[in-house]
C-alpha positions as semicolon CSV with decimal commas, in nm:
position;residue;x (nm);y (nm);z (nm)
1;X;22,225;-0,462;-6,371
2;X;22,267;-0,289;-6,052
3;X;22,002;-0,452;-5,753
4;X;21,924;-0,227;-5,510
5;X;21,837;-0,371;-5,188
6;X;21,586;-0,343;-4,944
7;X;21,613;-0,278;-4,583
8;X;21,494;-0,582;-4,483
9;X;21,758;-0,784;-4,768
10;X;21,992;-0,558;-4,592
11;X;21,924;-0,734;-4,273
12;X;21,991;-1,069;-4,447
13;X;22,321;-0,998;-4,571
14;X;22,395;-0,887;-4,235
15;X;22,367;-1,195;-4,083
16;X;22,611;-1,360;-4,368
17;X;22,824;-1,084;-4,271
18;X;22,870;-1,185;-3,916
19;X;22,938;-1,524;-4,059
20;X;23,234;-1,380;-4,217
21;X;23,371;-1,176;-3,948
22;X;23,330;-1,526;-3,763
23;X;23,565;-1,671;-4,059
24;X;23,811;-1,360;-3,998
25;X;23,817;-1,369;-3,609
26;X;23,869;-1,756;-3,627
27;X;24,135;-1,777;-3,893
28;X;24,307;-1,464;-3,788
29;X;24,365;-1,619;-3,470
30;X;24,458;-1,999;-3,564
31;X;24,715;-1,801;-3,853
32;X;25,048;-1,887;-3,643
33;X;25,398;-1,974;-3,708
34;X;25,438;-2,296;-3,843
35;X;25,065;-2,339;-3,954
36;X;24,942;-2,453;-4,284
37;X;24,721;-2,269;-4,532
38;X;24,557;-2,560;-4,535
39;X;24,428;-2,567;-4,199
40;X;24,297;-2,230;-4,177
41;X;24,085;-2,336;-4,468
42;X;23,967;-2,595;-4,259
43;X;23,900;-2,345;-3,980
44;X;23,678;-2,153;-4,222
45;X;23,533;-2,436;-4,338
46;X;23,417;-2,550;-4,004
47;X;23,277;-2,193;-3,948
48;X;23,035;-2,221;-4,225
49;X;22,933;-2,581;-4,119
50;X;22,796;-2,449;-3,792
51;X;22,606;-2,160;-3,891
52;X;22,426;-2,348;-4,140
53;X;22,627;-2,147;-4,451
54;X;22,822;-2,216;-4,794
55;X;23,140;-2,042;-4,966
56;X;23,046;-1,860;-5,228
57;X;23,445;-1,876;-5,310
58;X;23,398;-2,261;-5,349
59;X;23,395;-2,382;-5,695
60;X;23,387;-2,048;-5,808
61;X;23,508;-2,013;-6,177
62;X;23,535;-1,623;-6,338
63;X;23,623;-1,662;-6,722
64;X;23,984;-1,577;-6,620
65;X;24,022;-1,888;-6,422
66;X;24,173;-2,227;-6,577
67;X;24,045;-2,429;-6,280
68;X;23,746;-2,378;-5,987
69;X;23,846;-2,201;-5,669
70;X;23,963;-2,498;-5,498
71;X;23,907;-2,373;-5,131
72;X;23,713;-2,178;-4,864
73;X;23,924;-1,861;-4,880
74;X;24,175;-1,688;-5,033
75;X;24,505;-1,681;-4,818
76;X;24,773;-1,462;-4,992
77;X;25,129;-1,447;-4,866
78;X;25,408;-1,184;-4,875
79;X;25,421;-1,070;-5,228
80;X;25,093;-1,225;-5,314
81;X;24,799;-0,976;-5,351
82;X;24,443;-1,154;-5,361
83;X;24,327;-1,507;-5,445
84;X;24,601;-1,741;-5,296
85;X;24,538;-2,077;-5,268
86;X;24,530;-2,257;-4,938
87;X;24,845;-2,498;-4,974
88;X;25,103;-2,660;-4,787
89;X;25,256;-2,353;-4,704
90;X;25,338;-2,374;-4,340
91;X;25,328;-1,978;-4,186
92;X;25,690;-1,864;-4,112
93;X;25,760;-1,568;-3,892
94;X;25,717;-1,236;-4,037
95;X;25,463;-1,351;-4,309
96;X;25,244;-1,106;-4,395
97;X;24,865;-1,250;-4,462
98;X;24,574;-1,164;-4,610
99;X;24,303;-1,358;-4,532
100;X;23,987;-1,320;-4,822
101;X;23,680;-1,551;-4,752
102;X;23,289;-1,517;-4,798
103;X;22,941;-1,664;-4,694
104;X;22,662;-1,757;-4,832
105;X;22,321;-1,761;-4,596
106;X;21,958;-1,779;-4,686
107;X;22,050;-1,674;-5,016
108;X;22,218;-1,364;-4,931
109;X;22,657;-1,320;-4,935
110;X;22,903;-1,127;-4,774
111;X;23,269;-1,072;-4,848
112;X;23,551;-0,921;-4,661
113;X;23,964;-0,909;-4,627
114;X;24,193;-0,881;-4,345
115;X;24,587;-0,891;-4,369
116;X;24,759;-0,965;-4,056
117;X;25,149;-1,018;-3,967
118;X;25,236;-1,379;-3,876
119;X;25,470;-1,360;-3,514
120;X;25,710;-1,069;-3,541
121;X;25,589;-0,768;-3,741
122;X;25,821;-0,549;-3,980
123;X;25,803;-0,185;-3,906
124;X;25,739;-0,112;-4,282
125;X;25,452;-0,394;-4,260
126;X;25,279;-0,216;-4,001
127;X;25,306;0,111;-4,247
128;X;25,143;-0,069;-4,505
129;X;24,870;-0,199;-4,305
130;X;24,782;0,106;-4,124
131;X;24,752;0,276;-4,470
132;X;24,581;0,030;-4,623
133;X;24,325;-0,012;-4,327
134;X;24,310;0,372;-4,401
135;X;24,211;0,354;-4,771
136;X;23,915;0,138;-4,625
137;X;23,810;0,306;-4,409
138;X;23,790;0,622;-4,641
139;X;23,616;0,462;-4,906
140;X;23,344;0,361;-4,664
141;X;23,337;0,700;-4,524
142;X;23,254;0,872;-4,914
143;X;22,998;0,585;-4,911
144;X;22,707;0,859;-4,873
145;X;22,348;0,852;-5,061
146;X;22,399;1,058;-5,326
147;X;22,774;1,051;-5,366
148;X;22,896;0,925;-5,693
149;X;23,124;0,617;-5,695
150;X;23,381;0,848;-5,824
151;X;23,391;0,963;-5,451
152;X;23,459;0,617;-5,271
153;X;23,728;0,541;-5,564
154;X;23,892;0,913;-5,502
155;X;23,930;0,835;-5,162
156;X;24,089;0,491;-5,157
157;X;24,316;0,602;-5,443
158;X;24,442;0,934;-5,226
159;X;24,493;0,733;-4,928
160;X;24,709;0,472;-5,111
161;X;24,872;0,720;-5,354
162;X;24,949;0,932;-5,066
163;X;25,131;0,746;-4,905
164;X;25,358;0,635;-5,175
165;X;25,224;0,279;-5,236
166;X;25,123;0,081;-5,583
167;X;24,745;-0,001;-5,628
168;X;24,702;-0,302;-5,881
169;X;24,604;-0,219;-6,266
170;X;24,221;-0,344;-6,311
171;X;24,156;-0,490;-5,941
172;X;23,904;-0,339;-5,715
173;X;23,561;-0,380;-5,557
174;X;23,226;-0,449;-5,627
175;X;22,836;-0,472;-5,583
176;X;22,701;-0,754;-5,364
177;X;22,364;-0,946;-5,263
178;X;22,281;-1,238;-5,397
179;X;22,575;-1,322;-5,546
180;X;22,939;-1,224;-5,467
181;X;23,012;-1,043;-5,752
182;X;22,758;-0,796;-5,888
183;X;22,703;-0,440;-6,056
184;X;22,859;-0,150;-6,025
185;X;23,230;-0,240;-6,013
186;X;23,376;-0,016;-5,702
187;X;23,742;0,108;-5,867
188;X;23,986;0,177;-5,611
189;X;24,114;0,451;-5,833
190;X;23,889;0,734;-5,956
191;X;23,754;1,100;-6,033
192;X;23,577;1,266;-5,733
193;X;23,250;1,361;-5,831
194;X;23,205;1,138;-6,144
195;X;23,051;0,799;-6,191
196;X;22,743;0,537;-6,084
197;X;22,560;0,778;-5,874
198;X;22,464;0,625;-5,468
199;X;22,112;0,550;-5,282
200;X;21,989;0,380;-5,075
201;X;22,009;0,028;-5,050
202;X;22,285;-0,009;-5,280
203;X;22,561;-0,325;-5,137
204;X;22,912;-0,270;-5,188
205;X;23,203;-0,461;-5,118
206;X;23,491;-0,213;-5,074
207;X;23,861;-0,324;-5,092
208;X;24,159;-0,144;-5,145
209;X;24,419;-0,302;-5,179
210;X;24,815;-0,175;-5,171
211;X;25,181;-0,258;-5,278
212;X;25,472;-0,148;-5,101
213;X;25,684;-0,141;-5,388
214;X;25,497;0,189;-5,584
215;X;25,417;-0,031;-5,871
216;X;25,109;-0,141;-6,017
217;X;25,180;-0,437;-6,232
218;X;25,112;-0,794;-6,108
219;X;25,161;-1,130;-6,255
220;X;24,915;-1,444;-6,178
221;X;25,130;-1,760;-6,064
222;X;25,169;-2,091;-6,235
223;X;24,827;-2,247;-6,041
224;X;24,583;-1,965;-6,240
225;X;24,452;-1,787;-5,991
226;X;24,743;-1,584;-5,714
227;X;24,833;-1,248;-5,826
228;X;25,160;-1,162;-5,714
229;X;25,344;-0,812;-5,720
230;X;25,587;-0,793;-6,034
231;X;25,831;-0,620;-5,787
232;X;25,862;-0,876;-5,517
233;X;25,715;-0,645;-5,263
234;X;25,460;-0,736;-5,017
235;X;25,102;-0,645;-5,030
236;X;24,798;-0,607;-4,813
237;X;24,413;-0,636;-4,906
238;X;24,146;-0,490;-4,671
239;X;23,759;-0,532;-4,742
240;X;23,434;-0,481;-4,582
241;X;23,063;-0,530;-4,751
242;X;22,877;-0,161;-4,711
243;X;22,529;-0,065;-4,738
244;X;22,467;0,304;-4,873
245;X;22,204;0,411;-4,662
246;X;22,022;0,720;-4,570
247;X;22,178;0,748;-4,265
248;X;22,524;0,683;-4,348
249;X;22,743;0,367;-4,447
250;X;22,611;0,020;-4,284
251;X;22,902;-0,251;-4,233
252;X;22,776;-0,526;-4,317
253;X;23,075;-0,821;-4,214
254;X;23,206;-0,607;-3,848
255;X;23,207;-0,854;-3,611
């Protein structure tokens, strides 16, 4: 069932939105050469303990899962596309980074993405990145009242398309509010014009996300939960959390 929000419950999830532009800022900044995944968990982790918030990625188990979310946020490296696990992995130069993470605040969540390049950046990185900033930026742009989802899915999918790059089978966005994952599903693929039609009030957390290798088929790693290009080519993953409004798309996690 699709919740549409108020204006006022669109106030609360912007304050758990700044929480997780907090989370963002602060890991995107500790996320150095020769730093563990690890540790920029614990940077998020120390984010939500001062402003009073939870991690709605904590413990959380989809039916795909074999085994809880064992961490804070999602930190997926190089080939990895969404939902790697904060390990051991100590940052090496180069290392491109996507950095996933939510919060949880008087009972309403936000949820947003950043990928950033670890010390020296690749030329064809910063391709990647730009266009995949791009797709984000034109979803949240087709995010009008009245719009069909269609449109935000159209736009993503030209953006990414366009530019020659793989978007993964079966992964996209979603509605958001209470909970981190809720009704409508937000393809990042789709048919301008068709689909779940937009109004005000409606929460959505857009993310494209993009392979440099042209393909779209991923595999999930031995501990259940990374998905990792097929290809061996790197990935990036941008997201905000939208409001549709009446007067145009509302970020809800900008700093």
């Amino acid at each position: 069932m699709v919740e549409i929000k108020t204006d006022a419950d669109l106030d609360g999830m912007r304050e758990a939105g700044r929480v997780v532009a907090e989370i963002l800022r602060a890991t995107g900044e500790a996320a150095a050469v020769g730093v563990a995944l690890r540790e920029l968990d614990e940077v998020a982790r120390e984010v939500l303990r001062a402003a009073g918030a939870t991690s709605p990625f904590l413990g959380y188990r989809p039916s795909f899962a074999p085994t809880p979310f064992p961490a804070a946020i999602c930190t997926s490296v190089n080939d990895a596309i969404v939902h790697g696990v904060p390990d051991d992995y100590r940052l090496r130069d180069g290392d491109l980074l996507s950095i996933d993470c939510g919060a949880t605040l008087d009972g309403w969540t936000g949820d947003a993405a950043v990928t950033v390049t670890v010390g020296t950046p690749r030329p064809e990185d910063e391709v990647l990145l730009k266009t995949t900033r791009s797709a984000l930026e034109a979803g949240i742009a087709a995010a009008l009242a009245g719009s069909r989802m269609g449109d935000i899915s159209h736009a993503i999918g030209s953006v990414g398309r366009g530019a020659g790059f793989g978007i993964p089978d079966g992964f996209g966005g979603h509605g958001i509010g209470r909970a981190m994952h809720e009704d409508p599903p937000v393809p990042n693929e789709g048919r301008r014009g068709r689909g779940f039609r937009l109004r005000h009030g409606l929460a959505l957390a857009i993310e494209p996300m993009l392979t440099a290798g042209g393909g779209d088929a991923f595999y999930t790693a031995p501990d259940g939960w990374t998905l990792r290009t097929t290809d061996g080519s790197r990935a990036a993953h941008f997201e905000h959390s939208v409001a549709v409004t009446d007067e145009g798309p509302r970020i809800l996690t900008a700093p």
